[in-house]
C-alpha positions as CSV (number, residue, x, y, z in Angstrom):
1,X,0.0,0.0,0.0
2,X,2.9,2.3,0.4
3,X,4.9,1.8,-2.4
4,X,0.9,2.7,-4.6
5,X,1.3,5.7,-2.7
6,X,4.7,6.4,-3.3
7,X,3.5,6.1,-7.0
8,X,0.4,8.3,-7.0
9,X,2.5,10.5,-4.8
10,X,5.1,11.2,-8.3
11,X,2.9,10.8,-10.9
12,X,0.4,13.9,-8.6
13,X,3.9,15.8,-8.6
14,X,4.8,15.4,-12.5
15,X,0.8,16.3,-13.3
16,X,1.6,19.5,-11.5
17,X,4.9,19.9,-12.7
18,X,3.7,19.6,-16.7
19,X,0.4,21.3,-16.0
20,X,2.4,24.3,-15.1
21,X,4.7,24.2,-17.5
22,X,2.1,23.7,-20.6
23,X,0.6,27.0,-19.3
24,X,3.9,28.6,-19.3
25,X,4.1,27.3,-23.4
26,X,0.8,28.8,-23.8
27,X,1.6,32.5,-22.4
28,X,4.7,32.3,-24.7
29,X,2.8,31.4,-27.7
30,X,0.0,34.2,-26.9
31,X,3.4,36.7,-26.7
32,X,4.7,35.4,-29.8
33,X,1.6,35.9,-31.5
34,X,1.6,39.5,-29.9
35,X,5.4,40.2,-30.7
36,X,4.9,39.1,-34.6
37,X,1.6,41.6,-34.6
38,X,3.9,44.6,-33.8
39,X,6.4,43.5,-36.0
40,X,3.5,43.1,-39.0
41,X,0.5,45.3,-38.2
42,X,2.7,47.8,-35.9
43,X,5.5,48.8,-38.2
44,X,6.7,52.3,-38.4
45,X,6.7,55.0,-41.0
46,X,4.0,53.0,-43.3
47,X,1.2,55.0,-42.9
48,X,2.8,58.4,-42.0
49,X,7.1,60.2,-41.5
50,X,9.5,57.1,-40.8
51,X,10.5,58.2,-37.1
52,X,14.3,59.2,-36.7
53,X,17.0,56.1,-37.1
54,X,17.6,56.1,-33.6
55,X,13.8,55.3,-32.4
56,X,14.1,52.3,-35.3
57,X,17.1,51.2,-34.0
58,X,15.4,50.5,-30.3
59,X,12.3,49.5,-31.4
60,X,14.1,46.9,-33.8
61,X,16.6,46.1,-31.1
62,X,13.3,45.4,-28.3
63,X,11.6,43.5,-30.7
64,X,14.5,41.0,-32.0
65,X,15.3,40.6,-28.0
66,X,11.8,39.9,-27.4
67,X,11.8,37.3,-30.0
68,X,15.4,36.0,-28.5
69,X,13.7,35.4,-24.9
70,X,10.6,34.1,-26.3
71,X,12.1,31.5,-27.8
72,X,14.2,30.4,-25.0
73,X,11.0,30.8,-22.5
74,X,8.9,28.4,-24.9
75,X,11.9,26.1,-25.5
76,X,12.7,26.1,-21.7
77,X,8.6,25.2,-20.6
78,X,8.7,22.5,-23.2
79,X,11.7,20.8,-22.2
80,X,10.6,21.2,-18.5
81,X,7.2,19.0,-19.2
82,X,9.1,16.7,-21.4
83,X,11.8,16.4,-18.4
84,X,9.0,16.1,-15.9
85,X,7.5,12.6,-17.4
86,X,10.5,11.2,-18.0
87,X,11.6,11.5,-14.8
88,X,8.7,10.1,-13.5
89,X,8.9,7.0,-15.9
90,X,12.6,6.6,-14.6
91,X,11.3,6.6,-11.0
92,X,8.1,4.5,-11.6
93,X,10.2,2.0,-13.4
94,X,13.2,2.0,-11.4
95,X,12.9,3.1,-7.6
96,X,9.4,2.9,-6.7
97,X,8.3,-0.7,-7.6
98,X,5.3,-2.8,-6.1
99,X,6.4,-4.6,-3.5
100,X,6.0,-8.1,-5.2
101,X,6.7,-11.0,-2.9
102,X,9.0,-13.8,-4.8
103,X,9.1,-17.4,-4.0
């Protein structure tokens, strides 16, 4: 009965673990989607004066290191859920077995 709790006890844990980190992919996507929209829909100097070089220079300098953290965030919450199951196969498999009494 312990070692079945033992077992719910991890696979409760990675559940948590992978829940979180799935929302953590999903608020990166939604950013990415947000990012690319100022990059499309928000360019400057379409509709109107191009602002000075220096104002393009940040606002292209933000934007690229936006992108540069958003894909780390969402490769990071990925990895984290993938990491999370296996290390709960690795323990379900290999240091919390059912006690099975041999003859």
């Amino acid at each position: 009965a312990q070692a079945a709790m033992y077992r719910e006890d991890i696979r409760d844990l990675t559940a948590f673990t992978v829940t979180k980190a799935d929302t953590y992919h999903t608020v990166g996507v939604i950013f990415f989607v947000l990012n690319f929209q100022l990059i499309m829909a928000g360019r400057l100097g379409v509709h109107g004066p191009s602002p000075p070089g220096w104002l393009l220079g940040l606002y292209w300098t933000n934007i690229c290191s936006a992108l540069m953290f958003l894909v780390t965030f969402t490769w990071m919450a990925m990895h984290a859920a993938a990491r999370a199951t296996a290390g709960a196969a690795y323990m379900l498999t290999r240091h919390v077995r059912l006690s099975i009494p041999t003859p």
